[in-house]
C-alpha positions in Angstrom: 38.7 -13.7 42.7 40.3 -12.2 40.2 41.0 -8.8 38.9 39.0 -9.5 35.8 36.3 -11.0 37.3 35.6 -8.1 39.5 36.2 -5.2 36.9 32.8 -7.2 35.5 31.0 -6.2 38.7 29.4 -3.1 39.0 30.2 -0.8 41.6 26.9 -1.9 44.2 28.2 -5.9 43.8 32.0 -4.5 44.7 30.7 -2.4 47.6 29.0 -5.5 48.9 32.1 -7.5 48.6 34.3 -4.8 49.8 32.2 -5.2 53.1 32.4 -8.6 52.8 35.9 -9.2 52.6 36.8 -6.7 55.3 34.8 -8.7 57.9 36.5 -11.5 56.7 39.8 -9.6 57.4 38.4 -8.9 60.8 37.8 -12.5 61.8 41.0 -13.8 60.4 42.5 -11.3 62.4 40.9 -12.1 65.4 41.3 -16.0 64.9 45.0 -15.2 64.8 45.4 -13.2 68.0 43.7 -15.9 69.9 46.3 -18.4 68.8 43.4 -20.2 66.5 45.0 -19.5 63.2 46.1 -22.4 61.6 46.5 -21.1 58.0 48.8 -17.6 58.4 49.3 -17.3 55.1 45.4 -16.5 54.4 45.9 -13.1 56.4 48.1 -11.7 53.7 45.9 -13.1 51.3 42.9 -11.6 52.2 44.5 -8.3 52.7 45.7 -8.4 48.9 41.8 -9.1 48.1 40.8 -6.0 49.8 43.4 -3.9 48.4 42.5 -5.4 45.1 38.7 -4.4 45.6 39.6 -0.8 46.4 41.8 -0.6 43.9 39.2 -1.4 41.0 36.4 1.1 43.1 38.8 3.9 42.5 39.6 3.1 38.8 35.7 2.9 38.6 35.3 6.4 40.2 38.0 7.9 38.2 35.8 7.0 34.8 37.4 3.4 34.3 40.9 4.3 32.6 42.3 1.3 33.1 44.4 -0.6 30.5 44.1 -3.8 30.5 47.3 -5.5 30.2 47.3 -9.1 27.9 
């Protein structure tokens, strides 16, 4: 998901996929310390999501200052 696309949520929706995506963190996490993993790559991936998530929360609680950048 993009940055865009979740700057269009409101801040319930990004709290529910903030949960989300954290239990997703958690499983990939614990797929890859039982040797399950296939796809490594996705860990890194998911935790960019998260950090992406939180990021927008915070601009959100800060009164939305962000520029977007074209």
């Amino acid at each position: 998901m993009t940055a865009r696309e979740l700057r269009e949520m409101d801040a319930a929706a990004l709290g529910a996929k903030l949960a989300q995506q954290r239990k997703a963190l958690f499983d990939l996490r614990f797929s890859h310390a039982a040797a399950q993993l296939e796809n490594t790559s996705s860990l890194p991936a998911a935790r960019r999501e998260l950090a992406r998530i939180l990021t927008i929360l915070k601009e959100k609680e800060a009164g939305g200052r962000h520029v977007p950048v074209s």
